[in-house]
Structures are given as C-alpha cells and as structure tokens.
ROSEGU-45560 format. One line per 2 residues: number of its first residue (from 1); for each residue x, y, z of C-alpha. Coordinates in steps of 0.2 Angstrom, whole numbers, padded with zeros to 4 digits. Layout:
N
NUM) X/Y/Z  ...
This chain:
312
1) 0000/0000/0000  0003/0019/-0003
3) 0014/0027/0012  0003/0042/0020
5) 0017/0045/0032  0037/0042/0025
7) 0051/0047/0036  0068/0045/0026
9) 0084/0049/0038  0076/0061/0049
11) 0090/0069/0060  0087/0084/0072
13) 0099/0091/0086  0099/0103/0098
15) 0116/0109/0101  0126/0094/0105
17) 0110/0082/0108  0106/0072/0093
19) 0086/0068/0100  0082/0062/0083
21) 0096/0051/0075  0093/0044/0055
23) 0074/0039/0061  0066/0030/0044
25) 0049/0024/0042  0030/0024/0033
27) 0013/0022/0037  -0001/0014/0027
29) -0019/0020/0026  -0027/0012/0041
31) -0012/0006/0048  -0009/0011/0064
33) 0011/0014/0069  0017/0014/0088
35) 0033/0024/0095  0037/0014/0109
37) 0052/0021/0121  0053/0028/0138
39) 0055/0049/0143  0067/0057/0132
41) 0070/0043/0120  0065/0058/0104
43) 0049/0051/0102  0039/0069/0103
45) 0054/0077/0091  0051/0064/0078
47) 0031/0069/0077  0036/0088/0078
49) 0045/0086/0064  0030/0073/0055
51) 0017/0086/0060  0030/0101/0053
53) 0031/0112/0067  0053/0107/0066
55) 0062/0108/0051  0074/0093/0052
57) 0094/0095/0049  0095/0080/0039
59) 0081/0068/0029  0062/0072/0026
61) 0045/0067/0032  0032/0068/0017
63) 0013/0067/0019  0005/0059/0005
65) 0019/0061/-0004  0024/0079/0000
67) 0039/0087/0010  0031/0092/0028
69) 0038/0107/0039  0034/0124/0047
71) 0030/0133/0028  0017/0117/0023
73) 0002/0126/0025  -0005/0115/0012
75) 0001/0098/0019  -0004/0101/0035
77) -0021/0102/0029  -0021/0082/0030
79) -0012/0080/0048  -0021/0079/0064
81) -0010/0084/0079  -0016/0078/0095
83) 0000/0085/0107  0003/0080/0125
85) -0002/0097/0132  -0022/0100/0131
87) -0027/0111/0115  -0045/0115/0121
89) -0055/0130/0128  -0060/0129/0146
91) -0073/0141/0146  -0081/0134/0130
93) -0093/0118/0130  -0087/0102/0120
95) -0098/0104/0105  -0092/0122/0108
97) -0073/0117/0107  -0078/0105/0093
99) -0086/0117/0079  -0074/0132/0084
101) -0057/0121/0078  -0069/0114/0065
103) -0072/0132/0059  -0053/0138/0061
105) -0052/0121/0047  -0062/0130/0034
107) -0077/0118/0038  -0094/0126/0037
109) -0113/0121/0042  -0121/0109/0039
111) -0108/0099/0038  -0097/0104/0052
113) -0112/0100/0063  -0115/0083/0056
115) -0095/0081/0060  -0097/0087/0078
117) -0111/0073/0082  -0099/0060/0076
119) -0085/0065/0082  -0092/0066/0099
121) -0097/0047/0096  -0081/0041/0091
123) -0076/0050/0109  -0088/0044/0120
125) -0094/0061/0123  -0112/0063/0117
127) -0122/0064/0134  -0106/0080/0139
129) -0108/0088/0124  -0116/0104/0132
131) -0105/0106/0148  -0090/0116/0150
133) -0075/0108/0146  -0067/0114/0163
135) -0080/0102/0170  -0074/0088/0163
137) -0063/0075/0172  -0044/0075/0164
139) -0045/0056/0154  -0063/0068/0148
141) -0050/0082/0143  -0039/0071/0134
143) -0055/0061/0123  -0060/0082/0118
145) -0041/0084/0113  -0040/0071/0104
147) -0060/0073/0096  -0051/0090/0088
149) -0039/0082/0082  -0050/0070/0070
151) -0064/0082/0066  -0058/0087/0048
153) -0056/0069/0044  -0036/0069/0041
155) -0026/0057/0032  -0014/0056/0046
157) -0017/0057/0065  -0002/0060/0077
159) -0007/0056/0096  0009/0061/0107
161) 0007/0050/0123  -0016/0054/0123
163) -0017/0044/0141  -0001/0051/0151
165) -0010/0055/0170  -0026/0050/0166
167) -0036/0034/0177  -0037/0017/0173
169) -0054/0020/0166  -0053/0035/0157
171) -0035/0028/0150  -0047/0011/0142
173) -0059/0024/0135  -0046/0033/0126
175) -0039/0019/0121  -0057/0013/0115
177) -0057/0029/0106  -0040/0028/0094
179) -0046/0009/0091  -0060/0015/0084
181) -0053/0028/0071  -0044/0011/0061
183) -0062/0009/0053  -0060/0027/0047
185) -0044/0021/0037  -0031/0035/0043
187) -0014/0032/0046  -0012/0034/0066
189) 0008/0038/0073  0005/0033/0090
191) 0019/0037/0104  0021/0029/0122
193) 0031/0021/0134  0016/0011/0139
195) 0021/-0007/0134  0005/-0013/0132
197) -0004/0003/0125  0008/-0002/0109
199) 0003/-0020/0111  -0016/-0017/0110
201) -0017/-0005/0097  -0003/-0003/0086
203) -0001/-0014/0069  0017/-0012/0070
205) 0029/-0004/0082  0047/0004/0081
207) 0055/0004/0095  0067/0018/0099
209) 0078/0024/0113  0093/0037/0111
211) 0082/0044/0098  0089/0029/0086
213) 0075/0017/0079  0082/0000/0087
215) 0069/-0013/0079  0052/-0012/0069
217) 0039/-0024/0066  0023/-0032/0069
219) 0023/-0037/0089  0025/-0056/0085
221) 0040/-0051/0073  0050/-0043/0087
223) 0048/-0054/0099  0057/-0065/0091
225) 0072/-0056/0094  0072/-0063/0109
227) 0073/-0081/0104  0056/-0084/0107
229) 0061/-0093/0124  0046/-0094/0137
231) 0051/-0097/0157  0043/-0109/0168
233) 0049/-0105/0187  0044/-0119/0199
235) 0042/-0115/0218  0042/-0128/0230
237) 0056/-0137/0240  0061/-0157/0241
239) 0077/-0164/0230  0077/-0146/0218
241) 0094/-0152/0209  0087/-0171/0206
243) 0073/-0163/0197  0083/-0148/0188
245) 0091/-0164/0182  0077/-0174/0177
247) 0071/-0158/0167  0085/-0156/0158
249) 0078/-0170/0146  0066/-0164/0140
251) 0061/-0160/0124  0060/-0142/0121
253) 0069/-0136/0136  0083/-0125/0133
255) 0092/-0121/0150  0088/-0128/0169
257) 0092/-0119/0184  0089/-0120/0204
259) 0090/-0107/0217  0084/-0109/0235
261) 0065/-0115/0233  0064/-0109/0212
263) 0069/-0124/0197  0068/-0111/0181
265) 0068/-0115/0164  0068/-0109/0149
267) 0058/-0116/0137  0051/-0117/0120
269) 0031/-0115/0118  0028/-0115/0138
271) 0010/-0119/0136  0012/-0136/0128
273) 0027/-0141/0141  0019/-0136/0159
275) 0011/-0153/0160  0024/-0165/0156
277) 0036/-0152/0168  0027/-0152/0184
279) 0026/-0171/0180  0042/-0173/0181
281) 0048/-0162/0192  0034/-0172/0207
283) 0041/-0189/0199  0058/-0183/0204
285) 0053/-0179/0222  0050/-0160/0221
287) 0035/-0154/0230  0026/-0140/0223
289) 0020/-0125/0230  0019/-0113/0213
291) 0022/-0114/0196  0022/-0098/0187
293) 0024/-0096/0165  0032/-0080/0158
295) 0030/-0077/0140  0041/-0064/0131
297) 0033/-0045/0129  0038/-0028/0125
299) 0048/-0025/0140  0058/-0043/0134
301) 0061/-0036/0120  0067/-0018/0125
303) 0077/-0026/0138  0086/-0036/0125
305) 0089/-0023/0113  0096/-0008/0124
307) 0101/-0017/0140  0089/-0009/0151
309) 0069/-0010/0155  0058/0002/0148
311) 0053/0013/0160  0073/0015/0168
C-alpha cells in the first residue's frame, strides 16, 4: 500500500544532543504505527518534525507524498496533531470546542455540525456535549483533545502520549477511542512508553531509545528477537537439583536452573510443556508449592535490545 506518512533519515539536534538520529519509516492508510520508548528517548521530536512544526537538519518526512515542515500550509491540511499538552478551551462547551477548531479548518454548516455529532461518538462524549470543558474529568479532557484532532477527517493522525496522567478507566476509553478511528482508514503515529498501550493498538511498532530506531515490526516479529524462549519457574522445595536434572531432558527445554525454593527453565512454547514439567519435576521428588509461565513482551524485547527496562 501507498505510504501516508514516509520518514527518510530524519535527524534533528539541539546543540550537541542528537534527540532524533537517521529515524526511517511509513505508514499505510489504516495502519496504525506505535513509537514505543521511555522519557526522552525523541519520540515527541520525531512527530514535531512529522506534524512540521521542526524543520529537520538531515532527511524528510512527506505526507502523502509531499515534503512536511513549518512553511506546509497546504500539507498540514491532512495532519491531525493531538499534542501531549491539552489544545481546548475551558470556558467553552465540548460541541463548543468542537465546531470552533472545525471552523478555524475551513469547515462550514451543515456539515461541520454533522462532524461534531460523530466526532463526539467516536469519543464517547455525546451525553457531555453541552457542559463546559473545565468540568470535565482529565481522561474527559484528553478524549475532547484528541475529538479535535479528528474532526476534519485527516489522512494522518499524530497522538503524542493521549493517556499520560489519566485513570485506569478513562486511560481504556481513550484507548477505545484511537481503536476506533482504524475503521475510518487513517494512518495513526502513536507514541508511548506504555508497553501494552503499543501492544493493543498498534499494527506495528518501532522501537526507539537514544532517539535511534532499534527494531520495527509487527509485535509477534520482534519478539522474536528474543529467541522466542518462554520461562517456567517452579516453587516448591524437596530434592530441587534431582529434578533440575530430570528436566534437563526434556524436549523443548533450553536451560535448567535452581536457586533456593525456584527450578527455572527456559523453554520453547511454555503452554504445551507445563504438564509434562510439573510431572516430572513431582516424579523426581519435588514438592510444589507454585508454578508460574512467563512469555516474552515488550519489556523482553526492550530489555534485549538496549540493555535496560523500559521505564529506567
């Protein structure tokens, strides 16, 4: 498919401080494309060049085929930018908010007003349509932010960290919310350092740290990078080294090893093996108190590829 969004060796310092560092890549109508790394890793510097408010020092972004940056008046036309501080009016009522950025995109009535209604939909805002946006909770803030974002219909839609001090349920009904807009067919470009935010939402994810792209892929692509290797720890006491022994030959187990009251291995497809492991680790005179399965994520993979968790 034709790319909405191509990055082609974007770089960007700030005196000595290279936040962005040869960053490459596209994204596909409908596709949504996740910017996983933790504070500072360049993530908002990569869409402030996408969404030109920064001119980069080396490469180009292009948006449907056009160079993007602050002098694109007309290319910006198809970018919706939904920024980590709020863009809304406090004094003004959410339909309010709504058709007044809706205006300020050259849309007029009717046509605006039909927007509006689905818009606040898609949001999950319809029955707080006509209160003040300073009444509204903060994950209700972040779903208006990001309403104006989408009201013009863009080809591409940058979201810059949408559920950053929000609660748990307002955080689910954003996220609701950006699954929703894939049935609209934009391209997304969705930052976080939320592991599982990428996981549920993203069609593919870059990860990047340094401001350096380390991997990109679909989820199940780069875990792979880590070997694929599942971990079975088993907790219990009894004869732990007769059993780490008696593990060891089984068929798909990669490595054995006991500490204390723990036998962990590390094991291919952990699903299909936790039968025939626990059977043999009872046969060899190991009681069980626990038996906990690990499969690889995210954090796995980020830990494999930088040498430090996500959220250090």
């Amino acid at each position: 498919m034709a790319a909405v969004l191509a990055c082609e060796g974007l770089v960007r310092r700030f005196g000595d401080l290279a936040a962005v560092d040869d960053v490459s890549f596209t994204i596909a109508a409908g596709e949504t494309y996740g910017l996983l790394g933790p504070n500072g890793a360049g993530k908002t510097t990569t869409i402030s060049m996408v969404a030109g408010l920064l001119d980069p020092d080396v490469g180009v972004a292009r948006v449907l085929g056009d160079p993007i940056g602050p002098a694109a008046v007309d290319v910006k036309r198809h970018i919706g930018l939904v920024p980590q501080e709020l863009a809304i009016y406090p004094d003004l009522t959410g339909r309010e908010n709504l058709a007044f950025f809706g205006r300020l995109q050259g849309m007029r009535k009717p046509d605006l007003e039909a927007r509006v209604d689905e818009v606040l939909e898609v949001i999950g805002l319809v029955d707080r349509a006509g209160d003040l946006a300073k009444e509204y909770s903060g994950g209700m803030k972040r779903r208006l932010n990001i309403g104006i974002g989408l009201l013009h219909q863009p080809s591409l839609l940058v979201l810059d960290e949408p559920t950053v001090g929000v609660d748990p349920q307002s955080r689910n009904a954003i996220l609701e919310s950006v699954e929703a807009l894939s049935g609209e067919g934009m391209a997304v470009l969705y930052t976080t350092h939320y592991m599982e935010e990428a996981e549920r939402l993203c069609d593919r994810i870059a990860i990047i740290d340094h401001g350096r792209l380390q991997a990109e892929g679909t989820r199940d692509e780069l875990l792979r990078l880590t070997g694929e290797v599942d971990r079975i720890d088993l907790v219990g006491s009894g004869d732990l080294g007769a059993a780490a022994d008696a593990l060891r030959g089984l068929s798909g187990v990669e490595r054995v090893a006991h500490d204390g009251h723990t036998v962990t291995l590390t094991v291919h497809d952990a699903p299909t093996l936790v039968a025939p492991v626990v059977s043999t680790a009872v046969a060899a005179r190991m009681s069980l108190a626990d038996v906990e399965v690990s499969r690889p994520d995210l954090e796995s993979v980020f830990l494999h590829l930088t040498g430090r968790a996500l959220r250090d």
